[in-house]
C-alpha positions as CSV (number, residue, x, y, z in Angstrom):
1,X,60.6,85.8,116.8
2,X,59.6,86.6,113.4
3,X,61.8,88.8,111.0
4,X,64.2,88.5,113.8
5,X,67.0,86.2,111.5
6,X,66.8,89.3,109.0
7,X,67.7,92.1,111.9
8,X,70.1,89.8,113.1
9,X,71.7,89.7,109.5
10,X,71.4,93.7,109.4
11,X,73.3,94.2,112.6
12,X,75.9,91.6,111.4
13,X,76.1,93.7,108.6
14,X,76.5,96.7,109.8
15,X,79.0,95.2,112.5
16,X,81.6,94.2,110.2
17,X,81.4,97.5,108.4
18,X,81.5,99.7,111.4
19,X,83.9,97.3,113.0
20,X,87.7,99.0,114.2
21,X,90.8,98.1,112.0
22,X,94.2,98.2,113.5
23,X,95.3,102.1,113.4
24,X,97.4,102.5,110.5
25,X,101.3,103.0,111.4
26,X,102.5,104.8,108.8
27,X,100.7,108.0,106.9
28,X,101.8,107.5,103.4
29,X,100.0,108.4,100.1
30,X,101.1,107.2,97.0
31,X,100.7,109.2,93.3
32,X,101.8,107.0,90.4
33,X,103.1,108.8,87.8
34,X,103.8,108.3,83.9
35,X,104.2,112.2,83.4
36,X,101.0,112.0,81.1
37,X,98.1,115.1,81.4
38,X,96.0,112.7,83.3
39,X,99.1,111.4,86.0
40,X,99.8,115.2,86.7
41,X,95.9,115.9,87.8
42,X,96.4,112.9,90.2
43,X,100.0,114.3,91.3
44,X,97.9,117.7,92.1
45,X,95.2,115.6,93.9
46,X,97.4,114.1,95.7
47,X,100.1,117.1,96.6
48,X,96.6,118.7,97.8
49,X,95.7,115.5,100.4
50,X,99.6,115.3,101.3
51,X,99.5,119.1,102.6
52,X,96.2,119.0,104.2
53,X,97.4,115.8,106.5
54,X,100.6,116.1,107.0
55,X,101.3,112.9,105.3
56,X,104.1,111.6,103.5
57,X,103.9,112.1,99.7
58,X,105.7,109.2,97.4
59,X,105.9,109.4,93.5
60,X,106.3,106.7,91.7
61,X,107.6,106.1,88.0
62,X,107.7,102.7,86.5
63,X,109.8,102.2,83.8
64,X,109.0,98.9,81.4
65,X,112.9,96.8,81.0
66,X,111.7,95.6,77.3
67,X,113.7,98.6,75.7
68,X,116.9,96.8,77.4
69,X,116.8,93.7,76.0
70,X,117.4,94.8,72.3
71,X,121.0,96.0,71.7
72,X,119.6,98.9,69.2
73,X,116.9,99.7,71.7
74,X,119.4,100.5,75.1
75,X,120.7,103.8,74.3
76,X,117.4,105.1,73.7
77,X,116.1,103.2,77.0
78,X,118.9,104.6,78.8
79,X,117.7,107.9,77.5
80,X,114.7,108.0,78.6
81,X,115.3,106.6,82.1
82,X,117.6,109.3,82.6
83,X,115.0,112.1,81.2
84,X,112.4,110.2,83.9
85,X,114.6,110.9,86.9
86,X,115.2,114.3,86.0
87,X,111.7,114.8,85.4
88,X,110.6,113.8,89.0
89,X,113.6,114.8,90.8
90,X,112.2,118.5,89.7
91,X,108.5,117.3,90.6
92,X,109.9,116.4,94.0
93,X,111.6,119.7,94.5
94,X,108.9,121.6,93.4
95,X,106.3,119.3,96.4
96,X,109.3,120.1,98.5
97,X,109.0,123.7,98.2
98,X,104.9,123.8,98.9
99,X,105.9,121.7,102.1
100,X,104.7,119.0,101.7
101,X,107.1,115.3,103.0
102,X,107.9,113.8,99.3
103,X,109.9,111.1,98.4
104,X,110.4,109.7,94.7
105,X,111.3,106.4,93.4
106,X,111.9,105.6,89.5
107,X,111.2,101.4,89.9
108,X,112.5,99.1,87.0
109,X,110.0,96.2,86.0
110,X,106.4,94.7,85.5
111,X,104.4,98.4,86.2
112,X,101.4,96.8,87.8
113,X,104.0,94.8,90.0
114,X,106.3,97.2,91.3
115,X,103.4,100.0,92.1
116,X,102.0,97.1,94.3
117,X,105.1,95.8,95.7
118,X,105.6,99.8,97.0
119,X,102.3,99.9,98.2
120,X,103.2,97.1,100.7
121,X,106.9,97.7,101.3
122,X,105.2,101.6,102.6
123,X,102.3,100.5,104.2
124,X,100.4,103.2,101.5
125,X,97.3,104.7,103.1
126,X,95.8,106.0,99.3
127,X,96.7,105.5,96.3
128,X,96.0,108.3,93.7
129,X,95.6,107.6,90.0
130,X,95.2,109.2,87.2
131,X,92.5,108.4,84.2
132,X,92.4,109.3,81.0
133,X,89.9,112.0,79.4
134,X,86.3,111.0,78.6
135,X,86.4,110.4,74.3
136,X,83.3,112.1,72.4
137,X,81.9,108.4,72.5
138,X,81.4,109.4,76.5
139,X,84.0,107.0,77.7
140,X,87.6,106.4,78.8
141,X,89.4,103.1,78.5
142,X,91.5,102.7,81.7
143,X,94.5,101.2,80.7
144,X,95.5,97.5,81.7
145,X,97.5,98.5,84.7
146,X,94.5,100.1,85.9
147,X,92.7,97.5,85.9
148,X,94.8,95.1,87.7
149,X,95.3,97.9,90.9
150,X,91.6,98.5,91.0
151,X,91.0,94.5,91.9
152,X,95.1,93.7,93.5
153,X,95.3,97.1,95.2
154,X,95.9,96.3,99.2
155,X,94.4,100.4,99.8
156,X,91.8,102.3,98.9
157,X,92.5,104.1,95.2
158,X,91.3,107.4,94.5
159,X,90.7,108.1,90.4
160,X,90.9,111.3,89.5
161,X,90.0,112.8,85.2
162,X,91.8,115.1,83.9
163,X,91.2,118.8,84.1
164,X,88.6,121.0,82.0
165,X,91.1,123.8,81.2
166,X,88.1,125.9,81.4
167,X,87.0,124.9,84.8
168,X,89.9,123.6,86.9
169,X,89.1,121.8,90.0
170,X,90.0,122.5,93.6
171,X,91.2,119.3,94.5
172,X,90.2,117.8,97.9
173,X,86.7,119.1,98.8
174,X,84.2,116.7,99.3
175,X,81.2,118.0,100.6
176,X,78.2,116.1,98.8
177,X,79.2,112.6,98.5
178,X,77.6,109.9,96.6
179,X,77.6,106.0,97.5
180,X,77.0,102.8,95.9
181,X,76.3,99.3,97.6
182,X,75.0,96.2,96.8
183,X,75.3,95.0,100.4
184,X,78.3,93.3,99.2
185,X,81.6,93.4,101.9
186,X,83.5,95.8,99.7
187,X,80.2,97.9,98.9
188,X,80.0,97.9,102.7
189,X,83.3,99.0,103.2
190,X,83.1,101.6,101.0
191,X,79.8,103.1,102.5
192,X,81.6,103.6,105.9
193,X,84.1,105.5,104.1
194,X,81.6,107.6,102.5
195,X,79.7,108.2,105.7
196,X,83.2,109.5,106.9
197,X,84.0,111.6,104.1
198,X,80.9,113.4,103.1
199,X,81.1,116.9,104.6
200,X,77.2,118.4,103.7
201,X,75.3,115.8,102.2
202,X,75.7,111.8,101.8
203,X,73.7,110.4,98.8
204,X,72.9,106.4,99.5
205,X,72.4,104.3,96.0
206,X,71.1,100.5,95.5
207,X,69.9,99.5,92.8
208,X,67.7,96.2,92.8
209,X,68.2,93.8,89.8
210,X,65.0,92.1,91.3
211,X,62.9,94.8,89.5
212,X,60.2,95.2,93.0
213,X,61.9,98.1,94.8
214,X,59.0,99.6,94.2
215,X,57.1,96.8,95.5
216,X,59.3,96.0,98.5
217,X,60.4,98.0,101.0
218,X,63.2,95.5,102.4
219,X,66.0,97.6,100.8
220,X,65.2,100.8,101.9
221,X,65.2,99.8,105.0
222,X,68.4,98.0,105.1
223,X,70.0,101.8,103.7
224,X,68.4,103.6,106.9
225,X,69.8,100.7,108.9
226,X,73.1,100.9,107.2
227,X,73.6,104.9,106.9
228,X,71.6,106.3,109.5
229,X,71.2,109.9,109.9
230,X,74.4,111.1,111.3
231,X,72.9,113.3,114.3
232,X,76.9,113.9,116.1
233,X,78.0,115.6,113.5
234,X,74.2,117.2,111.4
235,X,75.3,114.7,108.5
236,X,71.8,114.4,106.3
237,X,71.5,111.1,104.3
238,X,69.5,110.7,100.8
239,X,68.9,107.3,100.8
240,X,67.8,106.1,97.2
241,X,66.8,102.6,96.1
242,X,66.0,102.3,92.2
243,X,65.9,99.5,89.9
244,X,68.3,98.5,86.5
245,X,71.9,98.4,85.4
246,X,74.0,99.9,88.7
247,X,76.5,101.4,86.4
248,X,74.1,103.6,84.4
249,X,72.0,104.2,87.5
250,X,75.4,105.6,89.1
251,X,76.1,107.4,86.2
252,X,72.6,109.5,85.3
253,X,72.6,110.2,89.2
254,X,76.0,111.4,89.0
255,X,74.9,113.6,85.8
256,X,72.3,115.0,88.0
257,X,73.2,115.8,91.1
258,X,77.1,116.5,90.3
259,X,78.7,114.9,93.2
260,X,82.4,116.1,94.4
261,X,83.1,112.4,95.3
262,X,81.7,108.8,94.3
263,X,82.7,105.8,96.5
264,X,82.4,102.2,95.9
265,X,83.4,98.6,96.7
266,X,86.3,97.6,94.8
267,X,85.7,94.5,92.2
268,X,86.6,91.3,93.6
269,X,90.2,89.7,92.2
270,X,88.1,87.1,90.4
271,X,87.1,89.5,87.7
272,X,89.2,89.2,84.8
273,X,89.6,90.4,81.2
274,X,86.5,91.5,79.9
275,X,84.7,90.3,82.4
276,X,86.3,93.5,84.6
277,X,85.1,95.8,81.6
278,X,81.5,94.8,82.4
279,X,81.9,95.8,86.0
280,X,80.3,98.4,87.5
281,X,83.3,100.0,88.8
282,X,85.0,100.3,86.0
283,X,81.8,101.5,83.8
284,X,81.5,104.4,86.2
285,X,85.3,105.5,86.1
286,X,85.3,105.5,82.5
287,X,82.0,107.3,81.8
288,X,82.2,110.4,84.5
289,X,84.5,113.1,85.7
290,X,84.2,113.0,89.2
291,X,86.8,111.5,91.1
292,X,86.0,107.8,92.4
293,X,87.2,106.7,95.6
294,X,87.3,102.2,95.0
295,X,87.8,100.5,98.6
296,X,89.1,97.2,99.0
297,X,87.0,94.7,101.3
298,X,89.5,94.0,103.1
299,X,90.3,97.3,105.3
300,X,93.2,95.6,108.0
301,X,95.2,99.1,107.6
302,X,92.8,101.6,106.9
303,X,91.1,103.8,109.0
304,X,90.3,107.0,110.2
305,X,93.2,108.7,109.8
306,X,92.7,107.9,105.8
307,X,89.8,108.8,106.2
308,X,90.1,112.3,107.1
309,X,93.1,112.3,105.1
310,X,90.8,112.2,102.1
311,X,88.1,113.8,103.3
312,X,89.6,117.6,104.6
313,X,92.4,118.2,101.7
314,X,92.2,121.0,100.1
């Protein structure tokens, strides 16, 4: 029958997104931590999740072994590991208090490394990152460990700016959600996330490079098909298809409507250098202040207890 190969591919689709992963064993979030201003608004984000759910909080501080290898430079590595472990030992204690699970570990080696070598050993469900504070030029350059997580990480990662000391956040509430897809598998993951996670409002974004979305109504329809109205649970859906760059498209619509929470597809491993800058995800992080939930395409450990995890904190 004709346009049945297309409905076909749409169910397939939407199939593979909606599809069951194995039920996560473990409820762990980790918060990687340099003791910066922007690592302690992820530690807050993340303390905030952690006492919602119930879940296990770990901290993590990576310190860099160079320092050790120059006889001048060990005393003062030595120094500072031992100023690091104080530092969240006390961090710990204070999570403790609040009641929330918390475990810290201070990791020696390659940072990049070691945060994703924890990831695995404890099955993480999240983890939370800090960013650094948008510059007057309207942008924040992640740093290179970053950028490595955001296309290695096994988990969903969760970016969160720094605070406006004039309007601090409340950490956690994510009532009018925004999403991105391309109709990629990661964009797709990230969409059923967002359909999970929006409490009032879900906002649906595609932007054709074709130019003719407003010539073709093809893409609109695959959003409907995609994110349907929730009716279970009185979820609306804003489904918008527009045309030019995704990341400034994500951006201006962020701008506008002020989302509490922007989801997308992770960028695939193959991206490197400055090839990574270019990418949308990265764009967005570094030109807004909302936090930015990136999901993996691969989602073998993640599900809805993640899900809700991220979605009721508060």
């Amino acid at each position: 029958m004709p346009g049945s190969n297309k409905f076909n591919s749409h169910k397939s689709e939407r199939t593979t997104y909606l599809s069951a992963a194995k039920q996560f064993p473990f409820r762990t979030i980790v918060a990687a931590t340099d003791f910066s201003e922007e690592s302690s608004a992820a530690l807050r984000c993340a303390q905030a999740i952690a006492r919602r759910q119930h879940a296990m909080l770990l901290l993590i501080h990576v310190i860099d072994p160079v320092g050790y290898a120059f006889p001048e430079g060990a005393p003062r590595a030595v120094e500072r590991d031992k100023a690091a472990r104080e530092e969240l030992a006390r961090i710990e204690a204070e999570v403790r208090q609040q009641g929330v699970p918390v475990h810290s570990r201070v990791e020696t080696g390659l940072v990049c490394e070691r945060i994703l070598l924890s990831l695995r050993d404890h099955k993480a469900a999240l983890l939370v990152l800090g960013t650094k504070a948008i510059t007057g030029a309207g942008r924040a350059a992640l740093g290179a460990v970053t950028r490595q997580l955001l296309t290695h990480s096994p988990c969903p990662i969760l970016t969160v700016a720094p605070d406006d000391p004039e309007k601090p956040r409340e950490y956690g509430h994510w009532e009018n959600v925004m999403a991105a897809t391309d109709f990629s598998a990661a964009s797709l993951s990230a969409l059923h996330y967002a359909q999970r996670v929006a409490g009032r409002l879900l906002i649906v974004v595609h932007s054709a490079r074709c130019g003719r979305h407003l010539e073709c109504p093809n893409c609109l329809e695959r959003l409907r098909f995609l994110a349907p109205f929730d009716e279970s649970h009185g979820l609306p859906v804003d489904h918008v298809v527009t045309g030019g760059d995704p990341s400034l498209v994500i951006v201006d619509m962020a701008e506008r409507m002020q989302p509490d929470l922007i989801v997308l597809g992770a960028p695939s491993p193959q991206h490197e250098g400055t090839d990574l800058d270019r990418s949308t995800v990265v764009q967005v992080i570094s030109a807004v202040q909302t936090p930015v939930l990136i999901v993996p395409e691969s989602r073998t450990r993640v599900e809805d207890e993640v899900i809700e995890e991220v979605a009721t904190a508060s």
